[in-house]
N, C-alpha and C positions, 0 to 999 in steps of 0.2 A: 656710101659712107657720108654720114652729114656732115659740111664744113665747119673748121673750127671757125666761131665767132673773132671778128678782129677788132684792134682800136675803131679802126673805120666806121664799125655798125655799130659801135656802142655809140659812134659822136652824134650819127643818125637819130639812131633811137631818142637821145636825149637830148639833142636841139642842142649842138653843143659844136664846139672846134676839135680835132683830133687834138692839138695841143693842151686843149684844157684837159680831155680824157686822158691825155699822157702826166700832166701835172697831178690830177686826182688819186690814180692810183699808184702813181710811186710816190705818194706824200708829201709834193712840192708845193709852197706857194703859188698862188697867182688865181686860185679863184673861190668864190666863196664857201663859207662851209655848207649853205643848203646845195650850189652847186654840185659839190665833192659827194655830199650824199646822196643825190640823184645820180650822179653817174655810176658810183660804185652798188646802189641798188639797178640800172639797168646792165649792168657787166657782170652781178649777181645773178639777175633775170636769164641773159644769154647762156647762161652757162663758161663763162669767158674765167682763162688761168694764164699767170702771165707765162713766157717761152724762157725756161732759165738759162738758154745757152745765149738766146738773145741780149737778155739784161745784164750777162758777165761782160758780152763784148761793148754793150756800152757803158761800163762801170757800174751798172747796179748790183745789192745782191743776188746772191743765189737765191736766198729763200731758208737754207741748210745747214748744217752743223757738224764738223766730222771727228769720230770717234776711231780711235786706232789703240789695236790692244797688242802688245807686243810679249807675246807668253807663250809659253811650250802647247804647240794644239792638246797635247793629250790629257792636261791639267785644266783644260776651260769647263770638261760635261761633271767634273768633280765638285763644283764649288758653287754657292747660289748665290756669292756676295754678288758679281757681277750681272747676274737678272736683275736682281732686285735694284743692285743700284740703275740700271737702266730704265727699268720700268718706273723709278721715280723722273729720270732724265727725260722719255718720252713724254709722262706725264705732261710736265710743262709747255715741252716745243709741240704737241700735237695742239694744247689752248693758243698757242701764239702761231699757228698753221705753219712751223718750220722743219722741214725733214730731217731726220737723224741719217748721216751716212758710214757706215761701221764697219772696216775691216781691221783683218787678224794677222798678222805680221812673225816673221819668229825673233825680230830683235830691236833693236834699239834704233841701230842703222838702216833698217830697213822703213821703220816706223818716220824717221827723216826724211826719207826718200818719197813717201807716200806725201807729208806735208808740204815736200817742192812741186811734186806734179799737181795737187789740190790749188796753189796757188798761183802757179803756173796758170792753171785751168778754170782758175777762178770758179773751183766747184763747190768751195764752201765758204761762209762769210767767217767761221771761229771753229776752233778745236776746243774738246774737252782732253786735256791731258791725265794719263791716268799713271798708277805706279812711281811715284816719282822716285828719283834714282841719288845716288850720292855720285858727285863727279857727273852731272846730267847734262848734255849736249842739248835737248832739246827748248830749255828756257833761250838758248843765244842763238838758236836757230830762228823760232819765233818771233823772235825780237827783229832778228833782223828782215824776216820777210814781211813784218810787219802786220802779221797774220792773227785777230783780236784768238785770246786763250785763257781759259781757266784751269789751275792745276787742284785735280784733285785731290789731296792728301798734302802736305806740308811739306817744299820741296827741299829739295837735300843740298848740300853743300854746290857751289857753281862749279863747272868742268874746269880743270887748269889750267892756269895759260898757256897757250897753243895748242889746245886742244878744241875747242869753240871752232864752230863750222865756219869757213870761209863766207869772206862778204857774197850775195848775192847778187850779179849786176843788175840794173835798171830796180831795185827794191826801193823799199819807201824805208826813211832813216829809222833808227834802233826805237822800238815803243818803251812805255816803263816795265818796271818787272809784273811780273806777269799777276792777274788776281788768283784769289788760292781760297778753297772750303778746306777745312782740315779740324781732324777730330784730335781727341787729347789721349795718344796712344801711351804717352808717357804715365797720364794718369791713372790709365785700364790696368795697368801692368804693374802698377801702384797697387789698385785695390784689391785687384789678385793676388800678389804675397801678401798682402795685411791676409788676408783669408787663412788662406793654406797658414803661414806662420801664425795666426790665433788657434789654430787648431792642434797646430802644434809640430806643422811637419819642417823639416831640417835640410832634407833630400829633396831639393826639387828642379827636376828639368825641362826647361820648355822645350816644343819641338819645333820650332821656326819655320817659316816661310825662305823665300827666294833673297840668297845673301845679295846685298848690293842696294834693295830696295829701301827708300828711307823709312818705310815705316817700320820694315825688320829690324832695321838698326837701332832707330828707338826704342822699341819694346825690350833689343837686348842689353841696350844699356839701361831704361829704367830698371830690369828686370836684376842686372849688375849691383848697379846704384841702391836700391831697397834690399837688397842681400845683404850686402856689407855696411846696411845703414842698423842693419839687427845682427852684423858681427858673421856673418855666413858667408865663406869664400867659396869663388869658384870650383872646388873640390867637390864641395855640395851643393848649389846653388849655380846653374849656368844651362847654355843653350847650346842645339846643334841645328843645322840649315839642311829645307829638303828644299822640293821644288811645289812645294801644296797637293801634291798627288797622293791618294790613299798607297802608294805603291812603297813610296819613300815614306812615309808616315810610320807606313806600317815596318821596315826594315829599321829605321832611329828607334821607333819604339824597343822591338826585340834588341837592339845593341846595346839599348840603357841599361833594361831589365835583366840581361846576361852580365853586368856588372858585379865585382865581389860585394859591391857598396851600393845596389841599387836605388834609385829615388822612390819617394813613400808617395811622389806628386807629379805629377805630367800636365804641364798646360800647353796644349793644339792651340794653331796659330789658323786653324779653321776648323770648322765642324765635321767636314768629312774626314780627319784626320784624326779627330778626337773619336768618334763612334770608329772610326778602324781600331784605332788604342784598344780602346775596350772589349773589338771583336780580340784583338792579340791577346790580351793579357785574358781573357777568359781561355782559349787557346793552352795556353799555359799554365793553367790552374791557377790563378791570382786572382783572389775576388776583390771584385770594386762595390764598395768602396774599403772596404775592411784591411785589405792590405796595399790598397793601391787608390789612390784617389786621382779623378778627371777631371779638368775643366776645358771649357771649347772658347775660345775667344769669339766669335759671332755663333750666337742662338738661331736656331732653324729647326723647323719641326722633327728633322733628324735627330735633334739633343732631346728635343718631347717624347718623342715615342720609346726612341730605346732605352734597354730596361740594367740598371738604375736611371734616371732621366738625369742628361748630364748638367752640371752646374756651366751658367757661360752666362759670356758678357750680352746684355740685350741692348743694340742701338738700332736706332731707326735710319737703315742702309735709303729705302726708297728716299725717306726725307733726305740723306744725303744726297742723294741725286738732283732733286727737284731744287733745291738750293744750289748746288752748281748750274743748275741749267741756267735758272734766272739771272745767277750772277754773267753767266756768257753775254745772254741777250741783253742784260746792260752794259757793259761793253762795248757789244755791237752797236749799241743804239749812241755809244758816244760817252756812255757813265764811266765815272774814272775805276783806276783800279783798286782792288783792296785784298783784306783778309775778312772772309767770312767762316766762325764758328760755326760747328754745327753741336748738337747737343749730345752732352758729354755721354759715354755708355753709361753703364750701370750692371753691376754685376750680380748674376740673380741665383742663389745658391739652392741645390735641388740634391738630390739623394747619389751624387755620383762624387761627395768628396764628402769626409768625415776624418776624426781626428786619427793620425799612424796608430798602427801596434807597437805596446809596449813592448818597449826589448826587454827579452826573457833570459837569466843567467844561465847557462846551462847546463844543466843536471850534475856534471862534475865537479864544477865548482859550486856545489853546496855540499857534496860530501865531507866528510873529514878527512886531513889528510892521512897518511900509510903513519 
């Protein structure tokens, strides 16, 4: 097996001191920049990668970034928001040669637990936080391990007093709050009732995502909020929680539509949930869009192909990734923190919502009476 290349042979090769070789490639001062780029083109040449367990123990980075998703396993192969936003996430850290490190967790607590041992272990330089939560434990966690973070999605209300995780001994003092990409789910849920309510419908139920999460909550209160901004109370106008699984999807759907008062409008708080709708209500004799209208909150070729093609919001998930990532590694790199937008959806109306059926008197009451 051929030897890994070491500082030693790079200082060799390049007529140089191990210490400059050591300055060159961890991007410290002290020796020139034709220097800096001769060395690092003969430690290119060798084949030479730095030893991440080595650089942890003497303060450097990892190199890495880690990613923890705390969600029911059986709801991850259902859903494509999370590829895509990954695959924008990857994008980035593979240009800037930083490893993404990704585990799945079943909760919140757990998800904590994963970020003491990473920093502990010095096995990543920043988290992408994802889901963010109302009542969330993990912004005062972070803070206090001093661990660089970006949240993705807009985060929710801070954990209550006494409930924020204990200080961590020997940690580095509280960082600012944490930087944050977040999209404008208030206003999605906006232009989704102008829709449906231009059209004319009255009845309308969203099927929501996992209660607790902020962005759930948002939607159901913008969702609230434009109801009653057109005079429609929750009677007619409101939401129920699953956990994003077509399983759940599909049992809210059948409970609505078994209503004395069923809704004329169903807006899925994902795609796979909306194309179940549709598998149901076809199930049931309810054509869509005629007596039933769909809309999917993120667009996926799943809304393209099945037939009506469903109406749904289209944003750009990888772009949302590929801006968080950036905003990490600035961050890491020392950049302060912020809020970065990303660009707002846009909701793209397609042959899967059309205006209700007219309600029809029934036959009795047009006769005359006895």
């Amino acid at each position: 097996m051929a030897r890994r290349p070491t500082i030693k042979d790079i200082a060799r090769r390049a007529g140089v001191s191990q210490s400059a070789v050591s300055f060159a490639l961890n991007g410290r001062p002290g020796v020139s920049q034709d220097t800096r780029a001769r060395i690092r083109r003969v430690a290119e040449e060798l084949g030479w990668q730095a030893n991440s367990a080595a650089r942890a123990l003497s303060g450097e980075r990892s190199g890495a970034v880690g990613l923890v998703l705390a969600r029911p396993a059986h709801t991850l192969g259902a859903e494509s928001f999370f590829l895509r936003l990954v695959s924008g996430i990857q994008e980035v850290l593979a240009a800037a040669g930083t490893a993404l490190l990704f585990q799945v967790v079943e909760d919140v607590d757990a998800e904590c637990a994963v970020y003491r041992r990473w920093w502990a272990e010095r096995r990543v330089d920043g988290v992408l936080v994802v889901d963010p939560r109302t009542g969330d434990p993990r912004p005062a966690l972070l803070a206090e391990l001093g661990l660089p973070a970006v949240t993705i999605g807009e985060p929710g209300p801070p954990a209550p007093a006494g409930l924020a995780p204990p200080a961590v001994p020997g940690s580095l003092p509280p960082s600012p709050p944490l930087s944050s990409v977040r999209a404008d789910d208030a206003g999605a849920m906006a232009q989704i009732l102008e829709h449906l309510h231009g059209l004319g419908h009255r009845r309308i139920v969203h099927i929501a995502g996992l209660p607790g999460l902020a962005h759930t909550v948002r939607r159901m209160e913008s969702l609230r909020a434009e109801a009653e901004r057109r005079g429609l109370g929750p009677d007619r106008v409101h939401s129920v929680v699953t956990d994003y699984s077509d399983t759940e999807g599909a049992a809210a759907t059948r409970r609505v539509l078994a209503e004395p008062r069923p809704p004329t409008a169903l807006v899925y708080d994902n795609d796979v949930m909306a194309v179940t709708g549709r598998a149901v209500a076809a199930e049931l004799g309810i054509p869509v869009p005629h007596r039933l209208s769909i809309v999917a909150w993120d667009d996926s070729a799943l809304c393209r192909v099945t037939h009506p093609r469903l109406t749904a919001l289209v944003r750009d998930t990888a772009g949302f990734g590929r801006l968080a990532a950036e905003e990490l590694l600035s961050v890491i790199a020392g950049g302060p923190t912020g809020v970065r937008e990303s660009e707002r959806p846009r909701l793209e109306p397609r042959e899967s919502t059309a205006p209700p059926p007219r309600i029809l008197i029934p036959e009795p009451f047009l006769e005359p009476p006895p």
